[in-house]
C-alpha positions as CSV (number, residue, x, y, z in Angstrom):
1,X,14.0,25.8,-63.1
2,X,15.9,25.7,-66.5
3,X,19.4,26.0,-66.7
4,X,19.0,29.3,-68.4
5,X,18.0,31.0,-65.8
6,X,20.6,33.8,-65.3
7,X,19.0,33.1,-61.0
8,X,20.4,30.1,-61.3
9,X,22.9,29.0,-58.7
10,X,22.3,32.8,-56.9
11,X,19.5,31.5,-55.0
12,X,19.7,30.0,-51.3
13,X,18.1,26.6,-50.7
14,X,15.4,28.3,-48.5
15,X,13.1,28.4,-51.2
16,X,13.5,25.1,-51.9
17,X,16.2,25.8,-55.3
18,X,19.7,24.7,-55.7
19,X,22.5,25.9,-53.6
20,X,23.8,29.3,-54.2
21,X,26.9,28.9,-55.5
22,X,29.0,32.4,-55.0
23,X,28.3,31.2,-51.3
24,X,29.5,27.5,-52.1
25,X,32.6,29.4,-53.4
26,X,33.1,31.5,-50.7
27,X,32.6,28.8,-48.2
28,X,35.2,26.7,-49.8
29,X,37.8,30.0,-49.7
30,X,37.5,30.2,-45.9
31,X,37.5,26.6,-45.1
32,X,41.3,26.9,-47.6
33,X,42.4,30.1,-46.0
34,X,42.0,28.6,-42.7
35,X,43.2,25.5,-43.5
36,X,46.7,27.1,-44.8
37,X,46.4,29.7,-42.5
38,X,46.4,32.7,-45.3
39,X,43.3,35.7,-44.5
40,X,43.0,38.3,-46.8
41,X,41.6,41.9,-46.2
42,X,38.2,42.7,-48.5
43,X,39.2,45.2,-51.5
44,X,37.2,47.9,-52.6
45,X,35.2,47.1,-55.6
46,X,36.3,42.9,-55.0
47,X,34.3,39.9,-54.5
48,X,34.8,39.9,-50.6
49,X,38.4,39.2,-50.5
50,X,38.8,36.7,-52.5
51,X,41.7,36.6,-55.1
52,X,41.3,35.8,-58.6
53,X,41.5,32.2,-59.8
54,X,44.3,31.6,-62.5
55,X,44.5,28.1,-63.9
56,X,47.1,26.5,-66.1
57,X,46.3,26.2,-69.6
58,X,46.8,23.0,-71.1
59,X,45.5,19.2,-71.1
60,X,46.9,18.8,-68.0
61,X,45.5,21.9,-66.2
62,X,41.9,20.9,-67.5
63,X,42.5,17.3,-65.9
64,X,43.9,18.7,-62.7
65,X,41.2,21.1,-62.6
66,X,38.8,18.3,-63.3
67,X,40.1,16.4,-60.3
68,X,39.9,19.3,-57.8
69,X,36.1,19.6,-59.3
70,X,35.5,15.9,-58.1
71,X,37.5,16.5,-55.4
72,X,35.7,19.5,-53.9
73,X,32.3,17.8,-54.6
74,X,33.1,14.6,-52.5
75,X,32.9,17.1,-49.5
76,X,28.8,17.5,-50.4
77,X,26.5,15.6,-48.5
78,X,22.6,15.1,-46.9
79,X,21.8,15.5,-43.3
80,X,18.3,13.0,-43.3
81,X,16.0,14.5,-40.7
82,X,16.7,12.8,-37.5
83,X,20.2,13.1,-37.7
84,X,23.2,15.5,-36.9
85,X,26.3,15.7,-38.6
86,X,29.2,15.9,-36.5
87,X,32.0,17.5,-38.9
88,X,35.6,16.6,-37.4
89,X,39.0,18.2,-39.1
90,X,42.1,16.2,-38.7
91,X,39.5,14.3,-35.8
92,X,39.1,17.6,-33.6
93,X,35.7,17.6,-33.4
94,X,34.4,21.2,-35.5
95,X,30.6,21.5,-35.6
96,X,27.8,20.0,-35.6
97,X,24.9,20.2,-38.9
98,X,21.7,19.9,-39.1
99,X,19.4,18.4,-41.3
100,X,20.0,19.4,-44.9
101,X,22.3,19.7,-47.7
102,X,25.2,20.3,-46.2
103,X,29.5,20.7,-47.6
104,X,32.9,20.0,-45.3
105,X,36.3,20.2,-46.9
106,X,36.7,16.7,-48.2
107,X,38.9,13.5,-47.1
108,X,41.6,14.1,-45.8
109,X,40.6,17.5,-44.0
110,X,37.0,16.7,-42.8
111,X,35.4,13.9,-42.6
112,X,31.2,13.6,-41.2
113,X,29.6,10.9,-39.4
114,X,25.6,10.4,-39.6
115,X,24.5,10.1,-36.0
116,X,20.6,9.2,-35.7
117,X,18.7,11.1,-32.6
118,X,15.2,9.4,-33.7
119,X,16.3,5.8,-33.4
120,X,15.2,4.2,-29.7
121,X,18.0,2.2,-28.7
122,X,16.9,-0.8,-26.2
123,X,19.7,-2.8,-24.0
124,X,18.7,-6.2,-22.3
125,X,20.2,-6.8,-18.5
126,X,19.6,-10.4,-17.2
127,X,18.5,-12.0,-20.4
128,X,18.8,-11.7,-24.4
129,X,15.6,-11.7,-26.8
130,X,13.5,-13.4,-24.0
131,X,13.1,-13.7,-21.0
132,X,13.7,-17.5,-20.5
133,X,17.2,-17.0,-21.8
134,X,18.2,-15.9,-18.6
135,X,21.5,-14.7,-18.0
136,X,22.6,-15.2,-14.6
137,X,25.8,-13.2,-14.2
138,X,23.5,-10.3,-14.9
139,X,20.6,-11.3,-13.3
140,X,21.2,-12.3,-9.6
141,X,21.2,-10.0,-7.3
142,X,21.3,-9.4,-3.5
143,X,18.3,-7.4,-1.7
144,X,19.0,-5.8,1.9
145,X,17.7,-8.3,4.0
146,X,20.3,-10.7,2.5
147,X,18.3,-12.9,-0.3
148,X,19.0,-13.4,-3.7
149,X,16.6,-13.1,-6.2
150,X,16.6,-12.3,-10.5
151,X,15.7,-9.2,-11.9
152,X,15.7,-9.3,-15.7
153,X,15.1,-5.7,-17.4
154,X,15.3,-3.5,-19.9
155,X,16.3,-0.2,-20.8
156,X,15.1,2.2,-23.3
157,X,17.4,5.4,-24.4
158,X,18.0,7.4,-27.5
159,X,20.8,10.5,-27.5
160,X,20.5,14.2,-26.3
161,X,24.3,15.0,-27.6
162,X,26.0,13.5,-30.9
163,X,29.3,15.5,-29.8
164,X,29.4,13.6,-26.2
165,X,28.4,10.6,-28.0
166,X,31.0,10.0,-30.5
167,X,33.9,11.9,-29.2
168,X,33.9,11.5,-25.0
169,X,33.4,7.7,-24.7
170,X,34.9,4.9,-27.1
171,X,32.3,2.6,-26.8
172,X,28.9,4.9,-25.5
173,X,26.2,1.4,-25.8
174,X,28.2,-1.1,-23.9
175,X,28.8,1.9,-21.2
176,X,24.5,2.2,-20.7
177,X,24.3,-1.6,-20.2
178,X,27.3,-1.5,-17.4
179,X,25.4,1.8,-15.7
180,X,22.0,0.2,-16.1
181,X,23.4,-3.2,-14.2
182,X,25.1,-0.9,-11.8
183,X,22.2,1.5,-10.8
184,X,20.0,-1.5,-10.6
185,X,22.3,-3.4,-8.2
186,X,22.5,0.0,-6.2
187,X,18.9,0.2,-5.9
188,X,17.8,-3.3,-5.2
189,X,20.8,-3.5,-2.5
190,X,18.7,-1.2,-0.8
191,X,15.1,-2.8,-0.9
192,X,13.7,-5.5,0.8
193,X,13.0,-8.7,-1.0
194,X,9.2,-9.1,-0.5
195,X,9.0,-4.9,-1.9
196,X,11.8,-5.9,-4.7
197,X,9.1,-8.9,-5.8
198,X,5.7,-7.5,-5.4
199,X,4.3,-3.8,-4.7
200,X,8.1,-1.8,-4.9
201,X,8.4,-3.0,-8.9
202,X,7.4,0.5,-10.3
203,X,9.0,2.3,-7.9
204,X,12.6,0.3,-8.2
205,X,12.6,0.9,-12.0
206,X,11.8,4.5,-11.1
207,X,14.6,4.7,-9.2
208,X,16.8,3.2,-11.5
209,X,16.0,5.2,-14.4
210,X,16.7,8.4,-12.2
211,X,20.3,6.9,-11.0
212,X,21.3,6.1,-14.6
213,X,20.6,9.1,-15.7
214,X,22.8,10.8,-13.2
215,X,25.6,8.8,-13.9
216,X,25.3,9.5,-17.9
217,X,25.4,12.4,-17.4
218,X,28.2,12.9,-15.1
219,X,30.1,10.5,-17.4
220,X,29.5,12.5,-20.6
221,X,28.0,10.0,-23.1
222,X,25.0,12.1,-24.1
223,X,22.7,9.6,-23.7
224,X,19.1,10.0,-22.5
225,X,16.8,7.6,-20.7
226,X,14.0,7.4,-21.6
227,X,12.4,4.4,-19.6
228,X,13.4,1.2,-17.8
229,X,10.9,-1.9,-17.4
230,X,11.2,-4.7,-15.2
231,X,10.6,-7.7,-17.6
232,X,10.7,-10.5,-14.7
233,X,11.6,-10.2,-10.6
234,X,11.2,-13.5,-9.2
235,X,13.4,-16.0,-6.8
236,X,15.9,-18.2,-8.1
237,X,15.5,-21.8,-9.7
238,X,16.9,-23.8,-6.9
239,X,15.0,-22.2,-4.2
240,X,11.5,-21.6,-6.1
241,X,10.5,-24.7,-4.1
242,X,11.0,-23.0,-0.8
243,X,9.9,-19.9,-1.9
244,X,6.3,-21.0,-3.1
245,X,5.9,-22.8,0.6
246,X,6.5,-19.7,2.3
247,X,4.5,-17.4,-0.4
248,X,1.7,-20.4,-0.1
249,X,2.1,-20.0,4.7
250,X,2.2,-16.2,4.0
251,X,-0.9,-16.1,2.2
252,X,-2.7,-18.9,4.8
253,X,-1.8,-16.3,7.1
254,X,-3.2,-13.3,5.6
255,X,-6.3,-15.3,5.2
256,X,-6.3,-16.1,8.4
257,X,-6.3,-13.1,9.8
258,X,-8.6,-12.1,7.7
259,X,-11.2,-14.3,8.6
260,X,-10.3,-13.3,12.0
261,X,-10.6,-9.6,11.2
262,X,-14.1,-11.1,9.5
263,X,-15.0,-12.7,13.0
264,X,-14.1,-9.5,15.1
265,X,-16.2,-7.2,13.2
266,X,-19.1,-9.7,13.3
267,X,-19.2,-9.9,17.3
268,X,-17.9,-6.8,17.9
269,X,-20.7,-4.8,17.0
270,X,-23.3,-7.5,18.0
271,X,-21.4,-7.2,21.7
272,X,-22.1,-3.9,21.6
273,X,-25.2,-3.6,20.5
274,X,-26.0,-6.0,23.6
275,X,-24.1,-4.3,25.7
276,X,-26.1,-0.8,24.8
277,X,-29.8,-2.8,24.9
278,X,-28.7,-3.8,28.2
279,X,-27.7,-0.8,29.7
280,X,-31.2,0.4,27.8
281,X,-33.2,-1.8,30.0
282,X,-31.3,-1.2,33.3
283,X,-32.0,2.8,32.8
284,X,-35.6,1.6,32.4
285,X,-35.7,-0.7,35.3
286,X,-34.2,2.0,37.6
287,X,-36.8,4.7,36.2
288,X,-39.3,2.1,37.0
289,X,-38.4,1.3,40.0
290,X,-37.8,4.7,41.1
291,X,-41.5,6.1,39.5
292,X,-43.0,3.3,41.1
293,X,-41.5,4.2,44.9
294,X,-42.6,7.6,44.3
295,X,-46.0,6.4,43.5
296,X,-45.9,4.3,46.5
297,X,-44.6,6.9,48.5
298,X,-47.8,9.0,47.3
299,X,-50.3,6.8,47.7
300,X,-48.8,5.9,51.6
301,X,-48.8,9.6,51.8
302,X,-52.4,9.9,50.9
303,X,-53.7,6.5,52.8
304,X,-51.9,8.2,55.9
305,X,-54.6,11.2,55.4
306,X,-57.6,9.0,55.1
307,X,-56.5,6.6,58.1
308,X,-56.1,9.4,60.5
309,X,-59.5,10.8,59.3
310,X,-61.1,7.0,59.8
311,X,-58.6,4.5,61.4
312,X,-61.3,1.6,61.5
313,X,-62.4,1.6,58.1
314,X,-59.1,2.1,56.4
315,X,-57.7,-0.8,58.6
316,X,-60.5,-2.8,57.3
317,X,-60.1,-2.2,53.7
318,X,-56.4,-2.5,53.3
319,X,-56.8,-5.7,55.4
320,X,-59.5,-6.6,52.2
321,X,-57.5,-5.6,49.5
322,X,-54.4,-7.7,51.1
323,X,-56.7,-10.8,51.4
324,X,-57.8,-10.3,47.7
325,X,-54.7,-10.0,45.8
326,X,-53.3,-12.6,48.4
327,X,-56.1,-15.1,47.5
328,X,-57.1,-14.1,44.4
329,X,-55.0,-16.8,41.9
330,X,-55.1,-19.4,44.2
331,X,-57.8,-22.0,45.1
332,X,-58.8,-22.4,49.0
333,X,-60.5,-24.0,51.8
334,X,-62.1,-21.9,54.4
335,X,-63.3,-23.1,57.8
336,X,-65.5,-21.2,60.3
337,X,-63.7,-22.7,63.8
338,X,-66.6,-21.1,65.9
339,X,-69.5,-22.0,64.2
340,X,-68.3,-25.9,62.8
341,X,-69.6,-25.0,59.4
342,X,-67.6,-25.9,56.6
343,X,-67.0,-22.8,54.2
344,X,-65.9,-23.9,50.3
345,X,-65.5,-21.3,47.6
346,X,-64.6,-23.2,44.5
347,X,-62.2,-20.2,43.2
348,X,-60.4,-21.9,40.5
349,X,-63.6,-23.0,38.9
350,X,-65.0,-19.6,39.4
351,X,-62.1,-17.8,37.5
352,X,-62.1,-21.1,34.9
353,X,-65.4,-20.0,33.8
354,X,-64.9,-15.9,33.7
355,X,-62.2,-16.8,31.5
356,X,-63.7,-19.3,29.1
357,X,-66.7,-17.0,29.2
358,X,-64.6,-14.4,27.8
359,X,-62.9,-16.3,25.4
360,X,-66.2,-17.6,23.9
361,X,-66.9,-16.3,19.9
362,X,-70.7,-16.0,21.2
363,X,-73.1,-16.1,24.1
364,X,-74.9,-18.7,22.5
365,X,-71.9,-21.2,22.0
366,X,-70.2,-20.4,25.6
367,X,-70.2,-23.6,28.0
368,X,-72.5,-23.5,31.2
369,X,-70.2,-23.9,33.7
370,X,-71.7,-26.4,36.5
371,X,-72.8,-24.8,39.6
372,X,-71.5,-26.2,43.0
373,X,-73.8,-28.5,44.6
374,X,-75.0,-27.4,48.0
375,X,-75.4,-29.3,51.1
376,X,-78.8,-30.3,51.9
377,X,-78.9,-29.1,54.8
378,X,-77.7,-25.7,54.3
379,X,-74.8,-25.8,56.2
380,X,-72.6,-23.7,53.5
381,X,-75.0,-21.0,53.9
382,X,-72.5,-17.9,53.9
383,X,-73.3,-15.3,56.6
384,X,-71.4,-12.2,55.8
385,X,-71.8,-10.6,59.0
386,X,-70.6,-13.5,61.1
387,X,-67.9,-13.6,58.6
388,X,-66.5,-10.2,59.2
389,X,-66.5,-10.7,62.8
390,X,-64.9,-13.3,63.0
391,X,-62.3,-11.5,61.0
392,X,-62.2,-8.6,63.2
393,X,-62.0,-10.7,66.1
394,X,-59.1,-12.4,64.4
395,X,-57.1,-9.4,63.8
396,X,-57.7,-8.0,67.3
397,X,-55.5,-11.1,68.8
């Protein structure tokens, strides 16, 4: 835009132009009349109240004019973005600008100080720079269950208030680090040490954020927390010794009980899985056992029904059938008292040869089995009539 532009200096900086000027000037007026305590009504057909401006004429009017000029423009000045102005009067805090060109009555009525809200601010508790310079005072602390160990942290905060900032506390940065040492102090004076040192480590710094926020707050300082990290939570130096024993017997214990848990769950089930077979076979026994007594019970029932038709010849075949499973896997000698004959039935060799002869691939390739050699004189002659009564007569004593 060229100076010539009669728009020039009329326009506000929305656009993007130069300052409007009429509103410089009026601006300047109020900040005067308030400053001297003079207010003037708006006249008809006027500027908004404000009077005429009548300067001396001369060298030295033009160089006291000059100076006001200078003077007026040192109250000019550039909020960045990211920043808030905080405009103070005789240092009673007045307002608060945001970013942009901005104009306070100069030094000695108002002076503005730059306070940055994008900067992250970060405060070390326990160590400075790194962790292994360890600061002790800071770092030792006492857990619930009485033991000491080192908590080395840090907190991260940027501001939420300039006013509360720079006006309510002297020093705002130094106060953080004393709350974040406190809270943290506070919260690990309620843990145990085993949750301080492994699975409470979010949850502590959790719970430290929350309490320093709290206590910001109710202190004024216009800070806000943004997080807090646990750098390093571990015993201190002259017991680390100790401390790794009994880390190194707890952990022989957990594996201990873990094989044991390992163990369990391996005869456990096996037991019972045994214990169910078991109780599988005794249901089947007893149905067994109890089928094969109602069987029995049949059959008794029904060989009661033929004996009372024929009492002699069911006597004689149970008697049989007794003598037949009695005999039948065992090899004997039979002798006929009466007659003096000498009875042999070679039964093992008998049941020998049904069995090879039923093991045998072919008939062809099956062993003859050697027949038993009779006496020469026939005396092994087997009379099956003399036999049975001999039997009967047997039974009837």
């Amino acid at each position: 835009m060229s100076l010539n532009d009669p728009q020039w200096g009329k326009r506000g900086n929305s656009s993007g132009g130069p300052p409007d000027l009429d509103e410089i000037w009026r601006n300047v007026n109020r900040r005067m009349n308030e400053l001297f305590g003079r207010k003037r009504e708006p006249q008809d057909g006027g500027d908004g109240g404000r009077p005429p401006l009548h300067l001396p004429l001369g060298g030295a009017g033009m160089l006291i004019a000059l100076v006001a000029v200078i003077w007026l423009a040192s109250g000019f000045y550039i909020v960045d973005e990211g920043r808030r102005g905080v405009v103070t009067r005789f240092g009673k805090y007045t307002e608060t600008t945001q970013p942009g060109p901005r104009w306070h009555l100069p030094f000695p009525m108002e002076t503005v100080e730059l306070v940055d809200f994008s900067q992250v601010k970060t405060i070390e508790v326990g160590y400075r720079n790194t962790p292994k310079n360890k600061i002790d005072k800071e770092a030792v602390m006492l857990t619930d269950d009485e033991n000491i160990i080192d908590i080395q942290f840090a907190v991260q905060y940027n501001l939420k208030s300039a006013e509360d900032y720079v006006f309510n506390n002297r020093r705002p940065d130094q106060i953080v680090a004393y709350v974040a040492e406190s809270a943290i102090r506070e919260v690990v004076g309620k843990a145990k040490m085993d949750f301080a040192l492994y699975e409470g480590r979010e949850q502590i710094a959790k719970q430290t954020e929350q309490l320093m926020q709290q206590n910001l707050d109710r202190y004024g300082t216009g800070v806000f927390v943004q997080k807090v990290t646990l750098q390093n939570v571990q015993p201190p130096d002259k017991v680390q010794a100790a401390f790794d024993d009994a880390v190194k017997a707890g952990q022989d214990r957990e594996r201990l009980k873990n094989e044991g848990q390992a163990y369990a769950n391996d005869v456990v089930p096996r037991a019972q899985g045994m214990a169910a077979r078991l109780m599988e076979e005794a249901n089947g026994y007893k149905s067994e056992v109890e089928q094969r007594a109602q069987g029995d019970a049949q059959r008794f029932n029904q060989i009661l029904v033929e004996y009372q038709k024929a009492p002699g010849v069911t006597r004689e075949r149970l008697y049989l059938d007794m003598m037949q499973s009695v005999l039948g896997n065992s090899s004997k000698v039979l002798i006929d008292q009466k007659s003096g004959s000498l009875l042999y039935l070679p039964l093992d060799k008998l049941i020998q040869q049904s069995a090879a002869a039923a093991a045998a691939p072919a008939p062809e390739a099956a062993p003859t089995a050697p027949r038993a050699a009779a006496p020469a004189d026939g005396s092994l002659t087997v009379d099956a009539s003399r036999s049975r009564d001999s039997l009967r007569s047997r039974e009837g004593r």
